[in-house]
N, C-alpha and C positions, 0 to 999 in steps of 0.2 A: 735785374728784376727776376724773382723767382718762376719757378715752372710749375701748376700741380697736374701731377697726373700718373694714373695708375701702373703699380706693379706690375708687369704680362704673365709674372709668377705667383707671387701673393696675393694681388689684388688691395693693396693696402696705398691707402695716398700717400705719394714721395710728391716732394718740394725743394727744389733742387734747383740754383743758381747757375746755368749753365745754358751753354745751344743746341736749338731743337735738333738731331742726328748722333748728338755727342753720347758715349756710351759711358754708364754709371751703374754705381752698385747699389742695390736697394737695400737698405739702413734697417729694414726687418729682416728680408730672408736673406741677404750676403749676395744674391743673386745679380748677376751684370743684365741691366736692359737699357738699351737705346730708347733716347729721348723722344717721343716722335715726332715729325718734321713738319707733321700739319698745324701743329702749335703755332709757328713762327707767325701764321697769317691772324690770330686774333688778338683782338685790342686787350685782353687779359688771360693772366695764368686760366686754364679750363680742363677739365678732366677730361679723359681720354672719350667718352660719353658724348660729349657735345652740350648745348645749353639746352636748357630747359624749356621742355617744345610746350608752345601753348596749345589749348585744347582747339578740337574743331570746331567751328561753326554752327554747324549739325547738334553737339552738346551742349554750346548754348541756347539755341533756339529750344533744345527738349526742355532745358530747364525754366527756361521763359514761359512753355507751354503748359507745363506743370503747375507754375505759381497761379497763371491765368485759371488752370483747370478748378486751381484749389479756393479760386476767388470766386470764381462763377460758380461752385459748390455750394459755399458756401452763404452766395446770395438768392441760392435756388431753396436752402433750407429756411432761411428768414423769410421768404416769400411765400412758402407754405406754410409758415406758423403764421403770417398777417392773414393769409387766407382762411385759414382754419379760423381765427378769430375773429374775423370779419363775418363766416358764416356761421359763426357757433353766438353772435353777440346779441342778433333778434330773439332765441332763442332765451336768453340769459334773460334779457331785458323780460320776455314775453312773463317767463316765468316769476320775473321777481315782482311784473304788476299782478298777476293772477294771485299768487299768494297775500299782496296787499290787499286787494280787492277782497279777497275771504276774510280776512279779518276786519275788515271795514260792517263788513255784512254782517260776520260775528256778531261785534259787537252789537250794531243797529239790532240786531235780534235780542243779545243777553237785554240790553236795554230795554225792549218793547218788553220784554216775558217780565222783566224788575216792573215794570209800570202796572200791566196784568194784574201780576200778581198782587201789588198794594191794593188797585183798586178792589180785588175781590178779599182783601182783607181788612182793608180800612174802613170802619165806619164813620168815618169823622171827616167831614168836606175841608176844602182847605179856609184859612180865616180870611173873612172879609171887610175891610176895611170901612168904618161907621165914616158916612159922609155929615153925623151932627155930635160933634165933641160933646155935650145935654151940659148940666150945671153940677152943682155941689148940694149934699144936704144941708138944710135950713133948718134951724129952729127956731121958734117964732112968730113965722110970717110964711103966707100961704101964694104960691108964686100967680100968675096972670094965667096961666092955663087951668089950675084949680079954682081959680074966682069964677073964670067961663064957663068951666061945665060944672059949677056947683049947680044941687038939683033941690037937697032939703034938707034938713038939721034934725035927728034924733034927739029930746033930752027926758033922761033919766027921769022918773018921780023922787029918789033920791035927792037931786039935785046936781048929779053928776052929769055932763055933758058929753056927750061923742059928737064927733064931725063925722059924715060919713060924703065923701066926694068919689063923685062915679066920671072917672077917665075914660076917654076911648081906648079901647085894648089893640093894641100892636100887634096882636098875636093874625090867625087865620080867624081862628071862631067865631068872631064878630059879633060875641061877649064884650061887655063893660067890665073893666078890674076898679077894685074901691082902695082907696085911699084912706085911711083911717087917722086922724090924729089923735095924739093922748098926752095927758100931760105931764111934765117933767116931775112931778112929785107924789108918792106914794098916796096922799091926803084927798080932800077933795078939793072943790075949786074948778077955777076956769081950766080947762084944759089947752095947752101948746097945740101950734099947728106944724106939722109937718109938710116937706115938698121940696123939690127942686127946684133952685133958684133958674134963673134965665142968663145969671152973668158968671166971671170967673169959669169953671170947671174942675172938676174930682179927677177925672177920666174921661178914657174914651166908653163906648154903648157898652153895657154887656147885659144881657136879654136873655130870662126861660118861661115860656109857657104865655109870651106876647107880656109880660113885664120886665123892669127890666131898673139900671137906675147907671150910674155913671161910675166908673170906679176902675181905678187901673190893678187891685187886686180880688179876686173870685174866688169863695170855696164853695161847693156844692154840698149839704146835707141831709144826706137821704137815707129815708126808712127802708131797711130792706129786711120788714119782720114777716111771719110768715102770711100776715094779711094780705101783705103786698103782690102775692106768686103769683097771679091772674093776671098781672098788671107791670108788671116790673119791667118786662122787655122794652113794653114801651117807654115806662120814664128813664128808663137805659140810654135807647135811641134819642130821648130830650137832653139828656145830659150830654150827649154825644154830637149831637144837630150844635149845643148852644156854644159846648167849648171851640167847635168849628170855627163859629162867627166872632171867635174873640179877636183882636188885635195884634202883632206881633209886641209892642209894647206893652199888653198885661201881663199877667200869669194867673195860675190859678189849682185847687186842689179839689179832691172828691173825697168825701170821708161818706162812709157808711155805716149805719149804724143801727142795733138790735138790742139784746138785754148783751153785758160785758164787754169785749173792749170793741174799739170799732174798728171798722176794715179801713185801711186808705190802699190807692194806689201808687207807687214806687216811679219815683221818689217820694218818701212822708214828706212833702214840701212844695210852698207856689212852685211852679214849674211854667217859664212859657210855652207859646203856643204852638210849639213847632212842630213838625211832622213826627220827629222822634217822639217826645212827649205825647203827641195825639193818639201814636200807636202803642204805646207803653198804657195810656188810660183804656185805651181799645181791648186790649189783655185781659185789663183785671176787670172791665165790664163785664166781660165773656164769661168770667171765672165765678162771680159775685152770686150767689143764689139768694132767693128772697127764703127770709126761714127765721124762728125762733120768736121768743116777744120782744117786744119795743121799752125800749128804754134807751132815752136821746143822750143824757148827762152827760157820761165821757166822751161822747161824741162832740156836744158843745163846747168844753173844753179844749179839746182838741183844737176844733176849727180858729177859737180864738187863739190859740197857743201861733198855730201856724198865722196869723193874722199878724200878731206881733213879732215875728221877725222877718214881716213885709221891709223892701226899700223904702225908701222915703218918698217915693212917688206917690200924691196925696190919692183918696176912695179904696176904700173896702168894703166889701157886699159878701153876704150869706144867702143865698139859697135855700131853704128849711122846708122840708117835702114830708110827710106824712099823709096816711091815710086815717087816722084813728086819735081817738084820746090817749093819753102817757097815762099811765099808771098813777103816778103823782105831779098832776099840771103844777101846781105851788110849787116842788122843788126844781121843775123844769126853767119855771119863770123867775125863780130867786137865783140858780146859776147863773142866766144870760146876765140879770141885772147886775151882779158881781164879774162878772168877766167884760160888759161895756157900760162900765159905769161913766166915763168918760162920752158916752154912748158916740163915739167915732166912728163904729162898725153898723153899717145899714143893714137888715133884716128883710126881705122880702119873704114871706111864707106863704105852701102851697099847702089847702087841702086837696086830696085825690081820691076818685072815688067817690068811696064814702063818704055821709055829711052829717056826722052826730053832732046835733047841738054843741054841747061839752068839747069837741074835736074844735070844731070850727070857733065858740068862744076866747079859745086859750092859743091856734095862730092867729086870729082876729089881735088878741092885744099882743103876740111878740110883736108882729109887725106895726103896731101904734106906738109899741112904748121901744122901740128902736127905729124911727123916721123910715118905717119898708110903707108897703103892700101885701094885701092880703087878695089871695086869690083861689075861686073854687076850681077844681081842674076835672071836668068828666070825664071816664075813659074814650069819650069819641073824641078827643081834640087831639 
């Protein structure tokens, strides 16, 4: 078995088959060295060095203490970042309800100032819902409420007859509004009776100036020539009060009108009753001046035109407001009858103000010879 172990000359490893004291030439430097003798005693060939001393005790222990150091370090670091965020987390939290909280308030405020400011802009109350559906119009037959408070019959020396029936007025003034019928034919003869039935229904209520008739479409026509300017604000404020109380089921439109074309408000069309629409009529109320002469015609027009491309929801009802005589009553009364010749569309007309004969004879018969109401309206109501 071989020997290894170092040169005493070169220092180079010799491997050498031979016994430890035997003298030998070393195969690098030519050099003679003797084997050494303490070899003999180990279990394998071993350089001259001896075996490979293990470390002390003492360096492992350091290095043990080191790992520990570097672990306890390290759980001294994680334990001041749980801390830090443990006390940074009220903090966190505190802040992120306080900023919620402001915006909660925000709001509740933008809100209140939005409400504010409708109220001091809107004139138009919200709509309220009629707790009596009423009937449909009639022709021919005078309903059970008009049989009760019939009071007395006008007839003509002509021979022509009016009915004249005095209703309880609904309104505040606690005024009687008349009821007029007339009848379906140019000619003479018995005259038709007008009225609301008591059964079926047209619509729900729709009411100006404490009259009023059933009808799920409304347009309002109003004079707004320059007689009116003392007086306008308020029938403003009527027009404004009535489309309040309409129904969310109706709609309805405003035309006004003077000598040329007439005014409406946007949309030119029924519109229901919603908040947006209310405020939209609230506008052009605001805007409207009473001014110029009266002349109704394109106006009536109109109001029909927009009448007929109602839904099919049955009632339609005019409004027709004047303070004065038209220019020419005959072409005023020959348009409606060409525009509701079908006569589908009820008529309700108001005098206001003023109460010229001639004013009052000619809405006295639109309202007869279209199944309305004729009503005087003074400026204290």
């Amino acid at each position: 078995m071989g020997i290894e172990f170092q040169c005493d000359e070169c220092g180079q490893l010799l491997n050498i088959d031979t016994e430890p004291g035997a003298a030998v030439t070393c195969s690098h430097c030519s050099a003679s060295v003797v084997v050494p003798a303490a070899l003999a005693s180990l279990p394998q060939p071993q350089v001259e060095g001896g075996p490979p001393v293990a470390p002390p005790a003492s360096a492992q222990y350091q290095d043990e203490d080191e790992d520990y150091l570097d672990e306890e370090e390290a759980e001294e670091d994680s334990s001041a970042v749980m801390t830090m965020m443990a006390m940074s987390m009220p903090w966190i939290i505190s802040i992120f309800f306080h900023v919620g909280l402001a915006l909660i308030f925000f709001l509740l405020v933008m809100i209140t100032q939005q409400q504010e400011d409708f109220k001091k802009s809107a004139i138009i109350p919200s709509a309220i819902f009629s707790e009596n559906p009423g009937g449909r119009i009639s022709e021919g037959s005078t309903n059970k409420v008009q049989k009760q408070t019939q009071r007395h019959r006008k007839v003509k020396a002509s021979g022509d007859s009016t009915r004249e029936l005095e209703v309880p007025n609904e309104g505040k003034t606690g005024e009687t509004a008349e009821l007029i019928g007339a009848a379906a034919g140019a000619g003479g003869g018995t005259l038709a009776d007008y009225g609301l039935t008591d059964g079926g229904g047209a619509g729900p209520r729709a009411g100006m100036y404490g009259t009023g008739g059933n009808a799920h479409h409304v347009v309002y026509l109003i004079d707004r020539s320059g007689s009116m300017f003392d007086t306008f604000d308020a029938v403003k404020r009527e027009i404004a009060d009535s489309v309040g109380h309409l129904q969310p089921v109706q709609d309805f439109h405003v035309i006004m009108f003077a000598d040329g074309d007439p005014l409406e408000k946007q949309p030119m069309a029924l519109t229901p009753p919603t908040e947006k629409y209310k405020l939209a009529l609230g506008v052009f109320l605001e805007k409207v001046k009473a001014e110029r002469t009266t002349n109704p015609i394109k106006a009536i027009n109109r109001a029909f035109d927009v009448l007929a491309r109602a839904n099919r929801r049955p009632g339609k009802i005019i409004y027709m407001l004047t303070d004065g005589a038209f220019p020419d009553n005959d072409a005023v009364l020959a348009a409606i009858r060409a525009k509701n010749s079908r006569r589908d569309v009820l008529i309700n007309t108001f005098l206001y103000g003023w109460k010229p004969p001639i004013a009052e004879k000619v809405m006295t018969q639109i309202a007869a010879e279209n199944g309305g109401r004729y009503k005087y309206v003074s400026p204290d109501e």
